[in-house]
C-alpha positions in Angstrom: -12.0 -39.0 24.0 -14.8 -37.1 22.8 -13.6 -33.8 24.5 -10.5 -34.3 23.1 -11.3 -34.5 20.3 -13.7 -31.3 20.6 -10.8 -29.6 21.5 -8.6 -30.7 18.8 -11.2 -29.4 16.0 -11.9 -26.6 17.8 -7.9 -25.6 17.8 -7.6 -26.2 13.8 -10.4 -23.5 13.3 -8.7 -21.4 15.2 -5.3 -22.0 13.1 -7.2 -21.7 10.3 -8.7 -18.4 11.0 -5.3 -17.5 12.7 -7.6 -16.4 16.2 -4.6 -18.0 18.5 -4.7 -16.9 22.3 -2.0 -14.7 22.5 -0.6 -12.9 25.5 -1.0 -8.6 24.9 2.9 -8.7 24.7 2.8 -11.6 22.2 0.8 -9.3 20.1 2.1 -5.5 21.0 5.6 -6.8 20.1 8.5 -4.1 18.9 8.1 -5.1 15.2 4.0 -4.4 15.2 5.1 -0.8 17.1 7.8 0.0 14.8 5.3 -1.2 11.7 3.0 0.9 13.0 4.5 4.3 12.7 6.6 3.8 9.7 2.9 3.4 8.0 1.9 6.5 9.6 5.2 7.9 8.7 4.2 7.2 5.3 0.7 8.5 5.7 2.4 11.5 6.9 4.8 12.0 3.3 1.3 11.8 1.3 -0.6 14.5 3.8 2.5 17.1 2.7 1.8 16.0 -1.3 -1.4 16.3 -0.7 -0.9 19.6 1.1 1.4 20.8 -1.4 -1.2 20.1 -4.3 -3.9 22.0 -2.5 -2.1 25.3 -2.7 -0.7 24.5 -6.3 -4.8 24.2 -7.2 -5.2 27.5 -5.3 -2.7 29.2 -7.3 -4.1 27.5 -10.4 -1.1 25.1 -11.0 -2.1 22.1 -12.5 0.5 19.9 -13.8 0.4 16.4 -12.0 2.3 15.2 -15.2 5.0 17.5 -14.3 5.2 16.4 -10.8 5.4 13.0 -11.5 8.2 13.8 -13.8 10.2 15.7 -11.2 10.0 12.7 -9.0 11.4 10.0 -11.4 13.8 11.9 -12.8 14.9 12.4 -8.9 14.6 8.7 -8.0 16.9 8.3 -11.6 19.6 10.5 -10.7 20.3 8.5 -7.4 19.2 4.9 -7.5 19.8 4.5 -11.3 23.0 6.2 -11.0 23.6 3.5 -8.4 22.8 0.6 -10.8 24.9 1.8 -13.0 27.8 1.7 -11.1 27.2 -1.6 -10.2 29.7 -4.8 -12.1 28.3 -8.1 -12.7 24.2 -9.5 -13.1 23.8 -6.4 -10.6 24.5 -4.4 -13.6 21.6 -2.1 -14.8 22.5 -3.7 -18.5 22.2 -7.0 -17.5 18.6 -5.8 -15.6 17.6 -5.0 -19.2 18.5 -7.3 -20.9 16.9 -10.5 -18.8 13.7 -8.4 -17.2 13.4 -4.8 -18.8 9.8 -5.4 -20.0 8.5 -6.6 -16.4 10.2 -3.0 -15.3 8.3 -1.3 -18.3 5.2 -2.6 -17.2 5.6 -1.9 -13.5 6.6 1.7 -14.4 4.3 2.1 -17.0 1.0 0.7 -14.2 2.4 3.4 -12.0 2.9 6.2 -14.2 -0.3 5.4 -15.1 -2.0 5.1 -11.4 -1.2 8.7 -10.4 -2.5 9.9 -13.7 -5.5 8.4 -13.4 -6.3 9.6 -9.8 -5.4 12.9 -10.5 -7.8 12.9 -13.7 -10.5 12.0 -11.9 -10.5 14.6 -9.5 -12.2 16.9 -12.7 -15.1 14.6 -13.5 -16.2 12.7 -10.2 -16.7 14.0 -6.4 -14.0 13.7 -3.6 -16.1 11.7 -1.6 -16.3 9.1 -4.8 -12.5 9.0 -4.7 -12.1 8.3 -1.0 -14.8 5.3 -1.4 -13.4 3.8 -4.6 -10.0 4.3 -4.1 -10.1 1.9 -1.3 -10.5 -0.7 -4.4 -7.2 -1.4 -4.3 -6.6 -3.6 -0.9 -9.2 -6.7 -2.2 -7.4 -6.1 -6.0 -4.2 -5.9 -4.1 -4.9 -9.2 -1.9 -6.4 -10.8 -4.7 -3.5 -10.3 -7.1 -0.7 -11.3 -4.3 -3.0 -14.5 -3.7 -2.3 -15.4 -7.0 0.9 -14.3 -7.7 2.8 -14.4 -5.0 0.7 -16.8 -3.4 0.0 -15.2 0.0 -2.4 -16.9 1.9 -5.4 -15.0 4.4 -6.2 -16.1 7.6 -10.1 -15.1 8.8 -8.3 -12.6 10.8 -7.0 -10.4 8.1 -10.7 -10.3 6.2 -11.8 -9.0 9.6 -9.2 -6.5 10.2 -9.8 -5.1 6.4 -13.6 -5.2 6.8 -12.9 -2.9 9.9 -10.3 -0.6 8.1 -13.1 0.4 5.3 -15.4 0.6 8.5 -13.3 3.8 9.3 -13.5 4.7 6.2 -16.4 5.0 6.4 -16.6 7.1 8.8 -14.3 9.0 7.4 -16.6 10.1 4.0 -19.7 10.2 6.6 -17.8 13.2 8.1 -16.9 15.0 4.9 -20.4 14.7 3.7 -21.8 16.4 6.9 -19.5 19.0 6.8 -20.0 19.8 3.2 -16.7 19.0 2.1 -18.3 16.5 -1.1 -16.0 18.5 -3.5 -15.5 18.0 -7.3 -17.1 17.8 -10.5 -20.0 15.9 -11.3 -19.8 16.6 -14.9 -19.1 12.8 -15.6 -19.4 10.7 -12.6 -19.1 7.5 -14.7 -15.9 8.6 -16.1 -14.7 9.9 -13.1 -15.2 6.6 -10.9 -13.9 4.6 -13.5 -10.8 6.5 -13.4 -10.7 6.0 -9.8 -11.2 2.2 -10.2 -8.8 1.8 -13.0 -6.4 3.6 -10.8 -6.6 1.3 -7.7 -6.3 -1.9 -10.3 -2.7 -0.4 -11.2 -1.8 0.8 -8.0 -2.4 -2.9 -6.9 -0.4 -3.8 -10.0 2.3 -1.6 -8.9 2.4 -2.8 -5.6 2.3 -6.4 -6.0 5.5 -6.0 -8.1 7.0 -3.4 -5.6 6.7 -6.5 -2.9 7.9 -9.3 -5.0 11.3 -7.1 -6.4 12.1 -6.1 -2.8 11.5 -9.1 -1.2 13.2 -11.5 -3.6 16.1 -8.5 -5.4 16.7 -5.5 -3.8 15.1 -2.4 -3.4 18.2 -0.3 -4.9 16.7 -2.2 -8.2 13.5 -1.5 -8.0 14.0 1.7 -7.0 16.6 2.4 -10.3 14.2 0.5 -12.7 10.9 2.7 -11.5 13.3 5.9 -11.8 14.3 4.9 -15.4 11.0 4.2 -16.8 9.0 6.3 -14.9 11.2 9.0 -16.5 10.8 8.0 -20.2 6.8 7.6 -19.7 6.2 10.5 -17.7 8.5 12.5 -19.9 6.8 12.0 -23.1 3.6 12.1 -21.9 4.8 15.3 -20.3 5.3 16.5 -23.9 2.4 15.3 -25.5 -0.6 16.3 -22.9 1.2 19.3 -20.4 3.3 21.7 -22.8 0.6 24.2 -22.8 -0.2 24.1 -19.1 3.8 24.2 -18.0 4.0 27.3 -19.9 1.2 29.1 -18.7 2.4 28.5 -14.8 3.9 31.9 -13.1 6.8 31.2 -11.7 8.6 32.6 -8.3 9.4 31.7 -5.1 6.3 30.6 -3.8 5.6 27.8 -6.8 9.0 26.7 -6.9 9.3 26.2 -2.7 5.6 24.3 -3.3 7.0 22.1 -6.5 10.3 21.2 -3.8 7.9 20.1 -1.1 5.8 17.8 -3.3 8.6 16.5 -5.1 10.5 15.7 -1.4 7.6 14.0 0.3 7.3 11.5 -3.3 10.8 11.3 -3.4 11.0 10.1 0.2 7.8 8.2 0.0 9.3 6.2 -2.6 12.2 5.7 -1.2 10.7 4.5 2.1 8.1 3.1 0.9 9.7 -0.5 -0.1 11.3 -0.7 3.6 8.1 -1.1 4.8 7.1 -3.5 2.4 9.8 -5.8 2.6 8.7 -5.7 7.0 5.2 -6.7 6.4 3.5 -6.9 2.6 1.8 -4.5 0.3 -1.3 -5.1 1.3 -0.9 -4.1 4.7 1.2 -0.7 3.8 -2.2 0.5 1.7 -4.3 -0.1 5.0 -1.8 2.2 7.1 -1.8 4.6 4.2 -6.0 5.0 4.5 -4.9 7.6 7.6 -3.1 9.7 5.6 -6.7 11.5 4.2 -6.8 12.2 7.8 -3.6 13.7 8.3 -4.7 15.8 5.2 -8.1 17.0 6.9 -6.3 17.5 10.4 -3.8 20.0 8.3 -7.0 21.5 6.5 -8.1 21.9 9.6 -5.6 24.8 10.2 -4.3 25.4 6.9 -7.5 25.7 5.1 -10.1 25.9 8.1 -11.8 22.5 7.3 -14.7 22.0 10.2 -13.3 19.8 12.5 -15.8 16.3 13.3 -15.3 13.7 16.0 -16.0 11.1 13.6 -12.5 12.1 12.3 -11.1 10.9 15.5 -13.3 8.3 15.4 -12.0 7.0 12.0 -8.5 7.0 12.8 -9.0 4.9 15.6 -10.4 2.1 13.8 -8.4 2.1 10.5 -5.4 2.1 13.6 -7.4 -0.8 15.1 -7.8 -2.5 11.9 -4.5 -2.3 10.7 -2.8 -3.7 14.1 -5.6 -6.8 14.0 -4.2 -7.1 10.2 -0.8 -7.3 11.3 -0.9 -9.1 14.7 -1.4 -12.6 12.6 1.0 -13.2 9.9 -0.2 -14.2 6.5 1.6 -17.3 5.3 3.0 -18.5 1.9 1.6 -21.4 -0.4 4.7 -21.6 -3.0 5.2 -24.8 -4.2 8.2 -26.0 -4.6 8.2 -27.0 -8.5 5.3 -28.7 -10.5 1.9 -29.0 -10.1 2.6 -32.8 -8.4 5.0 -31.7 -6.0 2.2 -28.5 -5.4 0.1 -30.8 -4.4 2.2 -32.7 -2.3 3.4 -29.7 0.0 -0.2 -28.6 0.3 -1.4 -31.9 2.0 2.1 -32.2 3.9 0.8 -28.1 4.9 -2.7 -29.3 5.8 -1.1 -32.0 8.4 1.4 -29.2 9.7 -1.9 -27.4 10.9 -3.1 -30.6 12.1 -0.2 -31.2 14.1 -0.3 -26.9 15.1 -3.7 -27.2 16.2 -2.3 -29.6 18.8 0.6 -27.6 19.7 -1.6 -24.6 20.1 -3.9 -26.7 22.3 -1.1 -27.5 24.6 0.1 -24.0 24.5 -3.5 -22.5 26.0 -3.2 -25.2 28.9 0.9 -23.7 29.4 2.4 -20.4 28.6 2.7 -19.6 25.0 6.2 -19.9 23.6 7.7 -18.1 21.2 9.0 -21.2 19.0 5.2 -22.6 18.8 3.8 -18.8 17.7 6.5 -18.6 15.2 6.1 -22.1 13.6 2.3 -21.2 13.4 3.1 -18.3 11.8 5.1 -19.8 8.9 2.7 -22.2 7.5 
């Protein structure tokens, strides 16, 4: 009795923590695979902005502003065009008139986001950026505990802690090959940018992941395009007149503008497929590789110094971000009212009771598919 019950609290820690014993191919499934290189796909679309914006810099171009314009008004003339032409609640009218400040804000946070970051590139270091800028996966987990009442497993605080490992690593090899670039004018200013960037990134996110998950992504999609538009454009007006007229045109700018504006236009678009397959959270830890796609391209573009630790780094954000993924996270939504709440989450606490068993039984047979995915919804 004793050992059985040893094993039964022994098998709800490892619900808990979500460390099951699963078979390689119960991990290294399809979906993880497929997962897995759409985020590097991603990672891939911000290497050619950030590619793009490296020789706009070189050929004294700076109008982020502008970009981010170019981009919205892009994701407006398709996606809002497409809500338009919808009948019905689909309608982008009746969007506005039941939710258009929740749009405003989402638009507004990211607007604001890329701003920010860009910003802070004239007061603080690059190697400040790549740190801080990882802020946004504990605001981003935070916020979707909260609000859309995801639920961690040990596992996943793990598989973060090893992502910012590689990180890391990452900096460590930037710093050694003297690539600690920017201004250090205003530090303070300049990491606060950084931070108040990742807060509205996470912001942005979080309300990317409920709109796709619960609407559609056409609507998303149509509602960032609208009011991205209107904010960019006036603060287009207001801060980058001077700096839009002073940019030589030709060939050479305009081919650069096409390629930053294509990458954002298809990282946006792709962006929320990825989401709606896994969460928000876990799209920002595939994303951490794409500095590394950047510095493999500087590599030949630019003649960055190459570093194993580069190799090193992508390993283990890879690593990480396959631990993160391999155990689902799992939703605490109650059903309505604080009573009811409270009855689903002691009818959930007995469900892992009851797993823990299942789970027990499973290491003594061969896992089954039906007992993995039951696990994984609670």
């Amino acid at each position: 009795m004793e050992g059985h019950e040893g094993e039964r609290l022994c098998g709800k820690w490892r619900v808990t923590c979500g460390l099951y014993s699963y078979n390689l191919r119960d991990v290294f499934t399809w979906r993880l695979l497929k997962t897995i290189l759409m985020g590097q796909v991603l990672s891939m679309l911000i290497c050619g902005t950030a590619v793009s914006c490296q020789y706009l810099a070189n050929d004294r171009v700076e109008t982020p502003m502008l970009q981010s314009f170019l981009n919205y008004a892009l994701l407006l003339l398709t996606y809002t065009t497409v809500l338009s032409a919808r009948k019905g609640e689909r309608n982008i009218l009746q969007i506005l008139k039941t939710k258009w400040w929740k749009y405003l804000v989402m638009g507004l946070a990211d607007v604001e986001a890329n701003y920010a970051v860009v910003k802070a590139y004239q007061f603080t270091t690059l190697t400040s950026i790549q740190l801080l800028d990882c802020f946004v996966i504990p605001v981003l987990m935070v916020l979707s505990w909260f609000f859309l009442k995801t639920r961690y497993r040990l596992v996943h605080f793990i598989a973060v802690t090893v992502c910012l490992l590689g990180v890391g690593a990452m900096v460590g090899a930037d710093v050694l090959a003297g690539r600690d670039q920017g201004s250090t004018r205003h530090v303070v200013l300049g990491d606060g940018l950084v931070l108040l960037s990742a807060v509205l990134y996470a912001v942005s996110n979080v309300c990317q992941e409920y709109t796709v998950k619960n609407l559609s992504r056409v609507e998303f999609l149509g509602m960032m395009g609208l009011f991205g538009t209107l904010i960019s454009g006036v603060q287009l007006a207001v801060l980058e007149t001077q700096a839009v007229a002073a940019v030589k045109w030709n060939l050479h700018i305009l081919m650069l503008f096409a390629v930053y504006v294509l990458c954002m236009y298809a990282l946006y678009s792709f962006m929320p497929i990825v989401v709606k397959m896994t969460s928000a959270t876990a799209v920002n830890l595939s994303l951490l590789t794409a500095d590394l796609f950047s510095l493999f391209c500087g590599m030949f573009l630019f003649h960055y110094a190459f570093s194993t630790l580069y190799i090193i780094s992508f390993v283990v954000i890879t690593l990480g971000f396959v631990m993160f993924n391999a155990v689902p996270t799992y939703s605490a939504l109650p059903e309505s009212g604080s009573i009811e709440g409270d009855a689903a989450e002691a009818s959930a606490d007995r469900v892992v009771e009851s797993s823990s068993d299942h789970l027990l039984a499973a290491d003594r047979d061969p896992p089954k598919t039906e007992t993995l995915t039951a696990v994984a919804a609670l």
